[in-house]
N, C-alpha and C positions, 0 to 999 in steps of 0.2 A: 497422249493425244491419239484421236481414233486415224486409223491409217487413208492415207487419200487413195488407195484405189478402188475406181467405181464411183468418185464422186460425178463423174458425168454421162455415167453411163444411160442414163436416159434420156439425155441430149444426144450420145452418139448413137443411140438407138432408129432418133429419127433422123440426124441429119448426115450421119453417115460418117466414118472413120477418115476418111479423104479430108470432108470440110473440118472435123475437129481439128486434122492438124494446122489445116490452116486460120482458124481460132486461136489456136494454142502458136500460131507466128505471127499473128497480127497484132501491128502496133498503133494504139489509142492513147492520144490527148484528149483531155476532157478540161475544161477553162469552166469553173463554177461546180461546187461540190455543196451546194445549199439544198433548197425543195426540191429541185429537180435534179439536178447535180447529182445529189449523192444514194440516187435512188436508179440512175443510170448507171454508175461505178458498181453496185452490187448486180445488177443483173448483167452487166459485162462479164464479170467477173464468175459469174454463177454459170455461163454458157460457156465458157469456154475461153475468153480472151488472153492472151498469156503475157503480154505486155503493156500494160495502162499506167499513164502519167497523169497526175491528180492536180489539177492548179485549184489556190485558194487564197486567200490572206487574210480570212477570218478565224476567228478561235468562237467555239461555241457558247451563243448566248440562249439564257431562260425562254428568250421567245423561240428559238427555233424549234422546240422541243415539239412543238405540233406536227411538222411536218419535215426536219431533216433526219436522215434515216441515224445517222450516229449519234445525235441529241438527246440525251439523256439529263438527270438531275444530277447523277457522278461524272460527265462529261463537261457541265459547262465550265467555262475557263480553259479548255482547253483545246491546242489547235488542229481544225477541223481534218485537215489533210491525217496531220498524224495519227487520229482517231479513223477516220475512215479507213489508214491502210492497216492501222492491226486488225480489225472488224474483216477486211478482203484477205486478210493473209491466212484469217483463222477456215475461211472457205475452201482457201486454199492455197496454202502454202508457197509451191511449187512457182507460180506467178511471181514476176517481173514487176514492182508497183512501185514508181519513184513518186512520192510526194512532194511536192512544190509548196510551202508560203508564198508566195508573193501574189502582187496585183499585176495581173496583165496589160500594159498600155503603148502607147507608141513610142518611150523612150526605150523601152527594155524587149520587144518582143522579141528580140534577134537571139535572147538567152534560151527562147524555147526550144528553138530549130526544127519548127510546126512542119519545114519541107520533110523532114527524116519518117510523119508516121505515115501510115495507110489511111487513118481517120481523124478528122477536128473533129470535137464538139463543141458547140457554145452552149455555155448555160449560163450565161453572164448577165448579171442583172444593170451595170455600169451602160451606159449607151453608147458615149466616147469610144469606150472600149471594145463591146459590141462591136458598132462601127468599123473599126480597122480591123479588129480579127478577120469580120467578115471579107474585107479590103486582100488582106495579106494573105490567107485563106484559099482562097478563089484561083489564088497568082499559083498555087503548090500543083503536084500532081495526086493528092489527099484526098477523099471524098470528105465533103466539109459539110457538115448538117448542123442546124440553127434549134432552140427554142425559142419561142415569141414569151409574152407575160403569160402567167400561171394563175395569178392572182384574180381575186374576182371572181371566181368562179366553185360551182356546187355540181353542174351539170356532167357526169361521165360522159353521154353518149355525144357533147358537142368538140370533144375532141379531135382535131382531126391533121391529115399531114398534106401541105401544099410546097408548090414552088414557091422562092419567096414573095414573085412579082404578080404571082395569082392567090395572096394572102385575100381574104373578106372579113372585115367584122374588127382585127386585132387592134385598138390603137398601139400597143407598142410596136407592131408591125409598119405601119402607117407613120409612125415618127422617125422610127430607123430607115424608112424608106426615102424618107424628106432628107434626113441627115446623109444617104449615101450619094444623093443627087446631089450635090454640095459636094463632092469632089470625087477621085475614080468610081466610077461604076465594079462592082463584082464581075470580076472575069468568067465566069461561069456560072449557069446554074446550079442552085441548091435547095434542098426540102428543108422544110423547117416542120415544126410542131406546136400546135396553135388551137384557139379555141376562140370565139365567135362571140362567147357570152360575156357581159359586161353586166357584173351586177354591184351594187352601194353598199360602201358600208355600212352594217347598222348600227357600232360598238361607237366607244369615244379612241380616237388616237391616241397611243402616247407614245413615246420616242423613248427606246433603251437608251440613247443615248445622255436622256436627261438625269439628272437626283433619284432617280426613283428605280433606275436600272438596277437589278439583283446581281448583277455578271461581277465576277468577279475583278479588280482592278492592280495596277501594280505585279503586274505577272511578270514572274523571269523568261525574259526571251528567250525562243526556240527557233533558230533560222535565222530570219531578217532581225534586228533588232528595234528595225523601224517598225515593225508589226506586232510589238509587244503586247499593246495594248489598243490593236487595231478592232474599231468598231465600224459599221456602215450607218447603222440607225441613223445618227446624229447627224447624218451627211444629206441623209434623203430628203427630198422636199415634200414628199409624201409617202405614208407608208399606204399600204391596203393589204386586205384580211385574205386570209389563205385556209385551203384544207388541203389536209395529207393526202384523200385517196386522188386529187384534181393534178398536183404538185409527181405524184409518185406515177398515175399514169403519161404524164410527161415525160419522165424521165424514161419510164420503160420505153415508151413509145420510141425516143432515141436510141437507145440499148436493140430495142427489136429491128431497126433502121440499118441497123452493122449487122445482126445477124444477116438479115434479109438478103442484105448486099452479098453475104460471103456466099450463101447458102447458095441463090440464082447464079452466082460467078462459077459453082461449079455442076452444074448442073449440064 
């Protein structure tokens, strides 16, 4: 293996030796390692961050292959988390990177210990769950930043990054927004990453979850044993069409959100 020194030296070129260290001591949760997900985890990962914890509880299927970054044809069946962290480790080694199986939700969040990092991320596509990250999140002393829905969308330049309560255009923003009102408010403001455009699908739907799913089934448990042969398709009540480069500027756009932050903090 080729040696890792120098792999960031054009990162601390511009941002300076001071903030790399503190890249290289900041700690990231990241909650959703899918479209957007896991396209934030590599460019964490690729700048500098030195401790990120990966939550997931899928294992990779045939459809993801469009647009998650570790989704490949030798990949599916396999889970996501675990795939994602040898892919970050081969970037670089040296990195801190606990991957997680499990679902994030209100019986279990206390396993996370969200207060211990410097940064939440949501990439969660669950609403419920959503919902109370954002709840529990807000309550830390963490900078917590959100994505909104990915999907639907072909347009780059309609990407953009707001507070949550000055969101336009998002319906997935607009229904988490309904749902938070419905019980604690978010103690704090937070940015999200979001996109305006809302366009139809033109394909016919079909559900991996159905007869017709290529994913592999009957898999020896790795982690949870409940998440053996854990799928989301089947669960959704609708799916909608997605592209990589729409899904991948999401993510960056979160990933650039942590630098930003460290970058201004020492300025």
């Amino acid at each position: 293996m080729a040696g890792t020194k120098g792999i960031f030296q054009r990162t601390e070129l511009l941002l300076g030796k001071s903030n790399m260290e503190k890249l290289a001591q900041t700690r990231v949760i990241l909650f959703g390692v899918g479209g957007v997900g896991s396209w934030c985890a590599e460019s964490l990962i690729r700048s500098g961050i030195g401790h990120l914890t990966i939550v997931d509880s899928d294992r990779v299927c045939v459809t993801n292959i469009n647009r998650q970054l570790m989704a490949t044809t030798k990949t599916v069946g396999k889970v996501k988390t675990e795939v994602l962290r040898e892919r970050l480790l081969e970037i670089n080694p040296s990195a801190d990177i606990v991957a997680i199986q499990e679902i994030y939700n209100a019986s279990n969040h206390h396993l996370f210990t969200i207060e211990s990092y410097d940064f939440i991320i949501d990439a969660i596509d669950s609403i419920a769950s959503k919902v109370h990250l954002i709840r529990m999140a807000t309550r830390t002393n963490a900078t917590f930043i959100s994505s909104m829905g990915a999907s639907l969308k072909v347009d780059p330049t309609r990407v953009r990054v707001d507070e949550f309560w000055n969101i336009k255009g998002c319906p997935l923003a607009s229904i988490v927004r309904k749902r938070i009102k419905q019980g604690d408010l978010p103690a704090k403001k937070f940015l999200c990453v979001y996109s305006d455009e809302v366009l139809d699908n033109m394909g016919e739907n079909a559900s991996c979850g159905t007869s017709s799913c290529l994913c592999p089934k009957n898999i020896a448990p790795v982690g949870n044993p409940e998440l053996a042969n854990h799928e989301w398709c089947s669960a959704k009540a609708r799916i909608n069409g997605t592209t990589s480069h729409i899904t991948a500027i999401f993510g960056f756009t979160l990933a650039g959100l942590v630098i930003k932050s460290i970058y201004n903090s020492g300025k």
